[in-house]
N, C-alpha and C positions, 0 to 999 in steps of 0.2 A: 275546839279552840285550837288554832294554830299556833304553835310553839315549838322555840330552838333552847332547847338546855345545852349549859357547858359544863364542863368538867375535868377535871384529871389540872389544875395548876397545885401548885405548892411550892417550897422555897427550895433552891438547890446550888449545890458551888459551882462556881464555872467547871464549865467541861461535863458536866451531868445531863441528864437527859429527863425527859417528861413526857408521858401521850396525852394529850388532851382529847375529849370526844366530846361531840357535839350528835344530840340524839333530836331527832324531831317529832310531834307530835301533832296528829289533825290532816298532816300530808306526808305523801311520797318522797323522799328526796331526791328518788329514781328520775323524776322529771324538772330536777332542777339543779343549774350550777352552783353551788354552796361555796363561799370561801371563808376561807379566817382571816380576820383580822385585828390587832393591837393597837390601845392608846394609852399614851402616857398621859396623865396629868398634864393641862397645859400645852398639848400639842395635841395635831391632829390627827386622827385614825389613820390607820395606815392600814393598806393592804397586803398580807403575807402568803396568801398560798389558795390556791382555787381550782376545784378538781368538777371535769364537762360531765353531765348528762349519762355518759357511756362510761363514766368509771377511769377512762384511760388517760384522757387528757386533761394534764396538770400544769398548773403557774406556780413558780416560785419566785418572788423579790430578790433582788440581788442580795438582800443583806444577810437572810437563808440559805439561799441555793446551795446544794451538794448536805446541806446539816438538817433539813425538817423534810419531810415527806408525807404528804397526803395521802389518805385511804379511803375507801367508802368500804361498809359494809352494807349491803341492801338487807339480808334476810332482817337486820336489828334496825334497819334506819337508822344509820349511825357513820358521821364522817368524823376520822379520826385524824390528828395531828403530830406524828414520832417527832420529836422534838433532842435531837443529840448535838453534841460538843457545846451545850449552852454556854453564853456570854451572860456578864449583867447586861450590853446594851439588848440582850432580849427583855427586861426587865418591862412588864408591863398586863393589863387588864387584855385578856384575849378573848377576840366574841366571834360565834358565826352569824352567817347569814348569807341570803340569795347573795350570787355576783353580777349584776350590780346591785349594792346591797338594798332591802326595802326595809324603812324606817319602822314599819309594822312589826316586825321579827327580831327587834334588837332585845336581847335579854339580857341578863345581869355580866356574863360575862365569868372569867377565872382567872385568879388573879398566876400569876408569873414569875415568882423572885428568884433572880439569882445573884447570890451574894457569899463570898468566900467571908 
């Protein structure tokens, strides 16, 4: 069965950090562009950060950029999310999946809070 697990959210004060990781099972991730992305309640998913095929090549939203950074780890099948100087407007349910995402892979997702 193919499947994206998430993990690593929790609640934290501005300015605090988090890594989320996204581990997959049933495929490679080696042969696919994976990204994260976040929705709030009531709005639409939003794209945050998507790392190429070779490890190297990364996307970051402007509303991240210089603060979250993406990582792949191959030998664990696992893309990771460092998450520093968090805002509440990072506040929100964070999922991966292919980029462009496939409706098949969407999983539960981890939740995000930051709240002084």
């Amino acid at each position: 069965q193919l499947q994206l697990v998430e993990s690593g959210g929790g609640e934290v004060q501005p300015g605090g950090s988090l890594r989320l990781s996204c581990t997959a099972s049933g495929f490679n991730l080696n042969y696919y562009v994976i990204g994260w992305f976040r929705q709030v309640p009531g709005k639409e998913r939003e794209g945050v950060s998507c790392i190429g095929i070779n490890g190297v090549s990364t996307y970051y939203g402007d509303s991240v950029k210089g603060r979250f950074t993406i990582t792949k780890d191959n030998a664990k099948n696992t893309i990771y999310l460092q998450m520093n100087s968090l805002k509440p407007e990072d506040t929100a349910t964070y999922f991966c999946n292919e980029d462009p995402p496939d409706d098949e892979y969407w999983g539960q997702g981890t939740q995000v809070t930051v709240t002084s």
